[in-house]
Backbone as a chain_set.jsonl record, in Angstrom:
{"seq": "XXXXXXXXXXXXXXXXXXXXXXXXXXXXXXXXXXXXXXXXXXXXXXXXXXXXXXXXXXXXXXXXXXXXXXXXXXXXXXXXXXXXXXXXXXXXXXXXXXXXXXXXXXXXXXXXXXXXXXXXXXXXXXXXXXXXXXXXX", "coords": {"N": [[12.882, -2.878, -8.039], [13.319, -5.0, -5.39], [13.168, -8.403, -6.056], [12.492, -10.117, -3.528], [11.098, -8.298, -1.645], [9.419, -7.417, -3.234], [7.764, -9.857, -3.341], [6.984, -9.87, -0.666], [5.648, -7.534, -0.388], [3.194, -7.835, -2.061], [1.998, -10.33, -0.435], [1.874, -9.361, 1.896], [-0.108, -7.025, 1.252], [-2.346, -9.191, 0.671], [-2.744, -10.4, 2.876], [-3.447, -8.467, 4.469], [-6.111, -7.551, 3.252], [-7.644, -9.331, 3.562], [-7.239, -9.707, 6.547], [-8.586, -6.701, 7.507], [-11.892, -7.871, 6.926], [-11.827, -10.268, 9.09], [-11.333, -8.69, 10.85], [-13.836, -7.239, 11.862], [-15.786, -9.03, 11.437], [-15.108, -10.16, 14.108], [-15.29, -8.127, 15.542], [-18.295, -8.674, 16.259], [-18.396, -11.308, 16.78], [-16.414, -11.976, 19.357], [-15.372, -13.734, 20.713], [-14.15, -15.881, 19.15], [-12.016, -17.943, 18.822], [-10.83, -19.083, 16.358], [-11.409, -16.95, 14.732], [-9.323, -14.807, 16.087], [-7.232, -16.684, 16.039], [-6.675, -15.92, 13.473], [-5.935, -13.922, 12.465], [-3.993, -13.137, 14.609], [-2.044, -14.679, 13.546], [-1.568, -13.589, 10.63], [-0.819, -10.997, 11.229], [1.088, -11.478, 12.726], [3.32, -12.893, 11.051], [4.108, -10.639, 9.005], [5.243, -9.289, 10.556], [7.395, -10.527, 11.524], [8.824, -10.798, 9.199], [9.619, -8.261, 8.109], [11.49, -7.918, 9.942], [13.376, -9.526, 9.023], [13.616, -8.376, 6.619], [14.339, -5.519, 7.12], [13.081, -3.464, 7.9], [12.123, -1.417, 10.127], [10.296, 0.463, 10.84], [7.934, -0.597, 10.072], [7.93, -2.864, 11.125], [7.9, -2.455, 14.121], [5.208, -1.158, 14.227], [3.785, -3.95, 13.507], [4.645, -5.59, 15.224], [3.848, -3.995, 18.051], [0.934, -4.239, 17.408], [0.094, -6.829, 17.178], [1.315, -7.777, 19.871], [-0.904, -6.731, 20.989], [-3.113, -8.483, 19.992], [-2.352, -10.947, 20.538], [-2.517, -11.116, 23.453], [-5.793, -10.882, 23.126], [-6.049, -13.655, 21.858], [-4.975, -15.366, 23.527], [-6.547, -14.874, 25.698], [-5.85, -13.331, 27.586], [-6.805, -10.871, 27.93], [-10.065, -9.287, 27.168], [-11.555, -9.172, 24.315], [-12.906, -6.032, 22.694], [-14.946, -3.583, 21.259], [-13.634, -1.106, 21.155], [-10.853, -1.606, 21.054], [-10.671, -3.092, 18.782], [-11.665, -1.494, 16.979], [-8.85, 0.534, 17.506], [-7.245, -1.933, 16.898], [-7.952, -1.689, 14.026], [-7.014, 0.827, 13.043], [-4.438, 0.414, 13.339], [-3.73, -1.457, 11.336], [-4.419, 0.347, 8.662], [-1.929, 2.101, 9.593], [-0.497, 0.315, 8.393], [-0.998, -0.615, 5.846], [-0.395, 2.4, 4.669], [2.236, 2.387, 5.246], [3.132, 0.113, 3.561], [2.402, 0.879, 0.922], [3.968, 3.631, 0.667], [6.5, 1.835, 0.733], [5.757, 0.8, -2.045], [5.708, 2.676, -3.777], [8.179, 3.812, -3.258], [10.298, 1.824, -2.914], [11.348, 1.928, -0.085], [10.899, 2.568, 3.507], [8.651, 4.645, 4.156], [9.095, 7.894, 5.855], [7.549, 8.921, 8.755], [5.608, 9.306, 11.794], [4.854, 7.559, 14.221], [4.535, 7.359, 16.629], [2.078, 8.141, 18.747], [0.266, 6.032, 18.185], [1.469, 3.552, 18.641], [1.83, 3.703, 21.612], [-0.625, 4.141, 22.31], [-1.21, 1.324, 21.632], [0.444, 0.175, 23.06], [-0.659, 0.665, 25.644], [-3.121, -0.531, 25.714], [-1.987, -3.608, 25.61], [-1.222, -3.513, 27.938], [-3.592, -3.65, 29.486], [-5.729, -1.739, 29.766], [-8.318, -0.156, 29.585], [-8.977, -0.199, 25.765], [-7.707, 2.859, 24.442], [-8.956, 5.922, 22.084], [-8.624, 5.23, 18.813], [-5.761, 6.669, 17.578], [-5.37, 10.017, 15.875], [-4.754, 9.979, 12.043], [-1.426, 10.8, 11.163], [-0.999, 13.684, 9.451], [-0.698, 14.263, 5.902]], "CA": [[12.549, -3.353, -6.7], [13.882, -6.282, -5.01], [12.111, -9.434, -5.901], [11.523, -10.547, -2.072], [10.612, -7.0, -1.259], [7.596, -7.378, -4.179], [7.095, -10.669, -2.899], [6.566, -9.51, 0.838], [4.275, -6.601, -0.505], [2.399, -9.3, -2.709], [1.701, -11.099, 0.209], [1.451, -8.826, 2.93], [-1.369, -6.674, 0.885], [-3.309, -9.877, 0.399], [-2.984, -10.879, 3.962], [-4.289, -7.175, 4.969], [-7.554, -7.493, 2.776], [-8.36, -10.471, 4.759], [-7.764, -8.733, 7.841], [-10.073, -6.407, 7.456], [-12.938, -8.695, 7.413], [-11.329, -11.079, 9.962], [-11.635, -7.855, 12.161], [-14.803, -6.554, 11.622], [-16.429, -10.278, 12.012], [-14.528, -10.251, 15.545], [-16.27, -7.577, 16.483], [-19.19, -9.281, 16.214], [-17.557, -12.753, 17.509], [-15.218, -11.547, 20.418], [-15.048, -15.483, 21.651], [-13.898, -16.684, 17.818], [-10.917, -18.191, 18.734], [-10.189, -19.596, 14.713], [-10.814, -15.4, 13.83], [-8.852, -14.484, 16.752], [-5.955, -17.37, 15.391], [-6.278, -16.065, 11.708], [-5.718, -12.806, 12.851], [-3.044, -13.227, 15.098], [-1.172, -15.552, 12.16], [-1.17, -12.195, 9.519], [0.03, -9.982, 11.948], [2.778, -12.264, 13.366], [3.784, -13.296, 9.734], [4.294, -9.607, 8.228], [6.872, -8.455, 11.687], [8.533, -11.503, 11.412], [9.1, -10.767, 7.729], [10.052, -7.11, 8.382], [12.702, -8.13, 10.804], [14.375, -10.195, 8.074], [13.863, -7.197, 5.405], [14.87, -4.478, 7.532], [12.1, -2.623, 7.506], [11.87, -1.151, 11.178], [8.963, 1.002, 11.312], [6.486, -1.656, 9.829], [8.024, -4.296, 12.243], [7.414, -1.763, 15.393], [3.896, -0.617, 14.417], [3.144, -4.623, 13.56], [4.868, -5.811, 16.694], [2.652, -3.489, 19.052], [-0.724, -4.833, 16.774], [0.848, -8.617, 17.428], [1.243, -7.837, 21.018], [-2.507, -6.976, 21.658], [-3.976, -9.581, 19.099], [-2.066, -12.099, 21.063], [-3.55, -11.02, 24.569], [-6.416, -11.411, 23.052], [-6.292, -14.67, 21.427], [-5.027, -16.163, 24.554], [-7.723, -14.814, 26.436], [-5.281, -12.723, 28.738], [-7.565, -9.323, 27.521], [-11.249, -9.071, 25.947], [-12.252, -8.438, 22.543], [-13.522, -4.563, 23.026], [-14.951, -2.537, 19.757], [-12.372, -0.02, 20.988], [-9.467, -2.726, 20.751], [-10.785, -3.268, 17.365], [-11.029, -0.043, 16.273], [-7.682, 0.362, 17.421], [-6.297, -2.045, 15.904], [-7.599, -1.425, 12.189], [-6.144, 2.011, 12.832], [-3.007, 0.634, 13.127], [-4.092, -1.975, 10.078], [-4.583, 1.061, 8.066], [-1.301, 2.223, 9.337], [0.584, -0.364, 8.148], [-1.558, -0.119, 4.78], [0.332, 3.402, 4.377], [3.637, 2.182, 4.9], [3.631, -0.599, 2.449], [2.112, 1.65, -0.179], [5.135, 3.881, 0.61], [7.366, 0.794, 0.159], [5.731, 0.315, -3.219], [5.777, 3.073, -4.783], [9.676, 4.635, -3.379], [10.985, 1.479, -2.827], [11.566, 1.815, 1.463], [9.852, 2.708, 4.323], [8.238, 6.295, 4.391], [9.083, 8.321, 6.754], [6.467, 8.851, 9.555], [5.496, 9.428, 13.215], [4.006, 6.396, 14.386], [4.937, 7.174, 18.293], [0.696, 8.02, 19.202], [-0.433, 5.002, 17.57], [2.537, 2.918, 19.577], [1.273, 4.113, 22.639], [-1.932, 3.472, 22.747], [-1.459, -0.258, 21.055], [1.125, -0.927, 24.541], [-1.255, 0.752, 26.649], [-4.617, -1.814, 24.986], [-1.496, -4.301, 25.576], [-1.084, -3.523, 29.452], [-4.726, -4.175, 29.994], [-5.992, -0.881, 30.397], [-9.339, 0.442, 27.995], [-8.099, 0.617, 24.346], [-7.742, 4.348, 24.093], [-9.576, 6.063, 21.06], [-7.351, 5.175, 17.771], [-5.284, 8.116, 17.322], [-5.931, 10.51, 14.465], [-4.169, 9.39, 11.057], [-0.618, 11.792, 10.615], [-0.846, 14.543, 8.084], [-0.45, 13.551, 4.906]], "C": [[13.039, -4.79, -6.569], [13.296, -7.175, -5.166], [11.76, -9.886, -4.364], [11.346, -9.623, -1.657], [9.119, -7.294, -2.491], [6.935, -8.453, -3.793], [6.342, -10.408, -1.651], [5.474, -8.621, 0.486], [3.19, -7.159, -1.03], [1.464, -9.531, -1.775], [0.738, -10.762, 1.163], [-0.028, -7.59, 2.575], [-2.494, -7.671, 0.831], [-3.915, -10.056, 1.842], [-4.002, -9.44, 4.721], [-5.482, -6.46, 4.304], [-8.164, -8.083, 3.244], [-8.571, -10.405, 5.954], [-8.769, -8.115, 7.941], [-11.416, -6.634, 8.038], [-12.909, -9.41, 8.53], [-11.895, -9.939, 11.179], [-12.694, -7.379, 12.561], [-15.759, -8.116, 12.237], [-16.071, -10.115, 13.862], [-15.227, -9.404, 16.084], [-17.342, -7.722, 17.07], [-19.545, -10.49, 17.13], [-16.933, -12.371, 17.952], [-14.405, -12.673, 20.36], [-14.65, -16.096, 20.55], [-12.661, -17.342, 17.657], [-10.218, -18.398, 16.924], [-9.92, -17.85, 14.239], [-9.263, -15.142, 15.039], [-7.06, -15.063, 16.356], [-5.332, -16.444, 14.29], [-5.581, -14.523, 12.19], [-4.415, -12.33, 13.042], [-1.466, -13.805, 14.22], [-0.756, -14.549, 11.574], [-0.217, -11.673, 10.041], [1.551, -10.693, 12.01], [3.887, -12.804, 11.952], [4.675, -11.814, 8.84], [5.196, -8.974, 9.478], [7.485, -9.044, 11.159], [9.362, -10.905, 10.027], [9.762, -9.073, 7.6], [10.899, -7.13, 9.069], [13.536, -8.568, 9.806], [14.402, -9.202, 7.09], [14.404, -5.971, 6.205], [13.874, -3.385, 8.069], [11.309, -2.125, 9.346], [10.524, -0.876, 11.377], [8.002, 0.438, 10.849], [6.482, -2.593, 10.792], [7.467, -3.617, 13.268], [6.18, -1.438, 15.457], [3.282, -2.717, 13.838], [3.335, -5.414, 14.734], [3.38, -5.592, 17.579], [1.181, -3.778, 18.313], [-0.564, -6.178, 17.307], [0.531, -8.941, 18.774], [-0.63, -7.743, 21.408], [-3.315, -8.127, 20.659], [-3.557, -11.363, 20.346], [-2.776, -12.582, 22.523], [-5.0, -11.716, 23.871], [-7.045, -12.923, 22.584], [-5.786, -15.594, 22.473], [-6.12, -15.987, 25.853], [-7.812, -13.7, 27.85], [-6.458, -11.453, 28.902], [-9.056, -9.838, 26.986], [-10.941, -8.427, 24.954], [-12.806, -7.077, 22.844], [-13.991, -4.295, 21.516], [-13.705, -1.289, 19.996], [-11.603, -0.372, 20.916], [-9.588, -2.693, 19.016], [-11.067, -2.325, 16.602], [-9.518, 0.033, 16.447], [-6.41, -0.708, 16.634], [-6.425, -2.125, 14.225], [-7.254, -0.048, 11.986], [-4.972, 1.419, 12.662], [-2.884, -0.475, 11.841], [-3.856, -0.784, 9.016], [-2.995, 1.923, 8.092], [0.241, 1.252, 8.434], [0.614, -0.256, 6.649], [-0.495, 1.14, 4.152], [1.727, 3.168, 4.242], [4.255, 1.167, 4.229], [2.922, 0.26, 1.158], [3.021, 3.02, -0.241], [6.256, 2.646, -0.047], [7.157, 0.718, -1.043], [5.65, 1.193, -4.305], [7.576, 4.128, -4.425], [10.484, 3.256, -3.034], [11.786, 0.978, -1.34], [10.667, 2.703, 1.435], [9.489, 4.303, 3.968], [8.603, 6.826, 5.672], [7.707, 8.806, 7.776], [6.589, 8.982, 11.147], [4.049, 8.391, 13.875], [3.929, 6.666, 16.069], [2.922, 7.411, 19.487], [0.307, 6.64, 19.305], [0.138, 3.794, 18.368], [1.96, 2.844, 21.166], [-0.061, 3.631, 22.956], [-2.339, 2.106, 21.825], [-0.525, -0.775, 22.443], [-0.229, -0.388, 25.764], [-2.911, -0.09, 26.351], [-4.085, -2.808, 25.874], [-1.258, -4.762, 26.872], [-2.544, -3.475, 30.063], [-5.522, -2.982, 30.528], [-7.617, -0.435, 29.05], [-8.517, 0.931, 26.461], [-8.301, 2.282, 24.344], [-8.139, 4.514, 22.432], [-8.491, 5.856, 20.154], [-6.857, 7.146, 17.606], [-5.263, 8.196, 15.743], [-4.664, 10.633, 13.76], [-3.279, 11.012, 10.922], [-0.947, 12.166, 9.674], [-0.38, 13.9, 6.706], [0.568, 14.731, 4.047]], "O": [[13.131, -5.587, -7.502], [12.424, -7.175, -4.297], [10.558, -9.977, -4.115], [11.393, -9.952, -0.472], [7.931, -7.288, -2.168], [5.705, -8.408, -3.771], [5.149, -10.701, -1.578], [4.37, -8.848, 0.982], [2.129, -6.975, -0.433], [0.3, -9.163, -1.93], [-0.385, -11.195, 1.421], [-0.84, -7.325, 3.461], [-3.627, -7.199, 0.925], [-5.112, -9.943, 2.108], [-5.05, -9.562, 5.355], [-5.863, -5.312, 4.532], [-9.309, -7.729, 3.524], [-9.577, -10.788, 6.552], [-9.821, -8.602, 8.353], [-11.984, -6.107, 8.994], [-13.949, -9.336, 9.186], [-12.637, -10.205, 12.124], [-12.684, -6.995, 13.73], [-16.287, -8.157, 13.348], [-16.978, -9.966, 14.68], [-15.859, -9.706, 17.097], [-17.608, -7.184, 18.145], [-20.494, -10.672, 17.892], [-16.134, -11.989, 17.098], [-13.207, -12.744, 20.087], [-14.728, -17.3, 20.792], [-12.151, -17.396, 16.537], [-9.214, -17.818, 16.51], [-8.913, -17.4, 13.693], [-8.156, -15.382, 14.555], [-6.04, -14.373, 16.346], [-4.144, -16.186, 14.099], [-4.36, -14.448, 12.048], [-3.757, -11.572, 12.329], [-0.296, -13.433, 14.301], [0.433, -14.293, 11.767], [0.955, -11.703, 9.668], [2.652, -10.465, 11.51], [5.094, -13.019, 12.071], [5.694, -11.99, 8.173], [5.904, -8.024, 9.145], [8.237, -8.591, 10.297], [10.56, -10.631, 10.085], [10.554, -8.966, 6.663], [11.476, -6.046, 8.976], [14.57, -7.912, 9.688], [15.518, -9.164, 6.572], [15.164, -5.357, 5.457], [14.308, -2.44, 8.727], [10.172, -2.466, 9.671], [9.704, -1.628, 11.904], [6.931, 0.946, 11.182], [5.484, -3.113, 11.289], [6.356, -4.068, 13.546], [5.722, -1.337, 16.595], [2.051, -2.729, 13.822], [2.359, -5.921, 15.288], [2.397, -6.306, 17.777], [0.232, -3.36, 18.976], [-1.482, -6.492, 18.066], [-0.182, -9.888, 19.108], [-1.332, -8.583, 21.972], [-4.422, -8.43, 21.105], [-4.218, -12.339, 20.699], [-3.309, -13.651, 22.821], [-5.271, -12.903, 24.056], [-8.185, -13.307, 22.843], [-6.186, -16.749, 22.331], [-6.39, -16.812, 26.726], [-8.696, -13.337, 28.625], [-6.906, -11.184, 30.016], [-9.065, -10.891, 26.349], [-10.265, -7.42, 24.745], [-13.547, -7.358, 23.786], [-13.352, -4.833, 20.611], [-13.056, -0.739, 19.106], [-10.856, 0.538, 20.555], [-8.717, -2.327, 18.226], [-10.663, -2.353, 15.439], [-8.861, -0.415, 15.508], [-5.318, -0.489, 16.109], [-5.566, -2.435, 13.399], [-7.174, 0.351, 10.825], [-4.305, 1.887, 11.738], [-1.81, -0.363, 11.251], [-2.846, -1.035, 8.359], [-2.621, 2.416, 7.027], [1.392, 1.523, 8.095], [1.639, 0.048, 6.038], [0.196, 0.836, 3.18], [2.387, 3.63, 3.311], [5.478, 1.061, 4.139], [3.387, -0.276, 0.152], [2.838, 3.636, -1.291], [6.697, 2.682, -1.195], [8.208, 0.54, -1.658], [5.55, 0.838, -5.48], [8.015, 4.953, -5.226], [11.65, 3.573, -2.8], [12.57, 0.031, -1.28], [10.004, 3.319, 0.601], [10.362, 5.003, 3.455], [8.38, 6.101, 6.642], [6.723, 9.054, 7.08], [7.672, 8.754, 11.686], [2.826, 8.527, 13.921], [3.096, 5.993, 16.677], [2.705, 6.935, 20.601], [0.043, 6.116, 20.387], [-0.699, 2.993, 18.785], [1.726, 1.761, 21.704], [-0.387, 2.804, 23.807], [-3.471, 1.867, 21.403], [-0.685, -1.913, 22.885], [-0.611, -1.161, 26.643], [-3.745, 0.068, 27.243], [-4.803, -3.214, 26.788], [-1.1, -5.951, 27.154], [-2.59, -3.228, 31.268], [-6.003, -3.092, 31.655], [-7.592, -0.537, 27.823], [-7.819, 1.899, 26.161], [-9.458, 2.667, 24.179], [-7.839, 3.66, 21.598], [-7.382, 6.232, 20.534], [-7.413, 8.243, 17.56], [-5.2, 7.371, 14.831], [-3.659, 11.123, 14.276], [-3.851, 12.079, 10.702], [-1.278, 11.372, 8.793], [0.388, 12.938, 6.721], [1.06, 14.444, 2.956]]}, "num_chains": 1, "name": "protein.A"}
């Protein structure tokens, strides 16, 4: 494996244990701007970083997480529990496709196009729709 490919997984697993919690507090704290920052930071850190590795379908499913974290941390959207469900579904998807990365090396193949959908439609200000149910394994 590529050393900045183990580094990025390194990183980007640590950063998505901290999520987690970050998200779960928020639920709690809507109005937390600092969670709402830290939040927004991970996410925006692990596209970026997937744009420069190649790595499409992690950038597109952290993109559309990015996009509604950002609404909310500017204030454009509320905090919802169904936002935040939604987005540690798509936390959890991202989870899957760096634990693909780490054990073949690239992305897994996958059908992310539900999960997409209802992270632009959170994003266009409409009720988060229920997280969609996790592809077949």
């Amino acid at each position: 494996m590529d050393d900045l490919l183990a580094d990025f997984l390194t990183e980007t697993n640590e950063a998505l244990q901290g999520l987690d919690a970050v998200l779960l507090r928020l639920e709690r704290e809507p109005g937390n701007g600092a969670l709402l920052s830290e939040a927004f930071r991970a996410v925006h850190t692990i596209k970026g970083t997937c744009g420069f590795l190649g790595l499409s379908r992690l950038e597109r499913v952290a993109h559309a997480s990015e996009n509604v974290l950002g609404l909310w941390r500017d204030g454009a959207l509320p905090v919802t529990p169904a936002g935040v469900s939604l987005i540690l579904s798509a936390l959890d998807r991202i989870k899957e496709i760096v634990a693909g990365l780490e054990t073949a090396g690239q992305e897994p193949a996958g059908e992310d196009g539900a999960l997409l959908a209802a992270l632009d439609a959170a994003a266009a200000g409409g009720d988060a729709p229920a997280p969609p149910p996790p592809p077949p394994a």
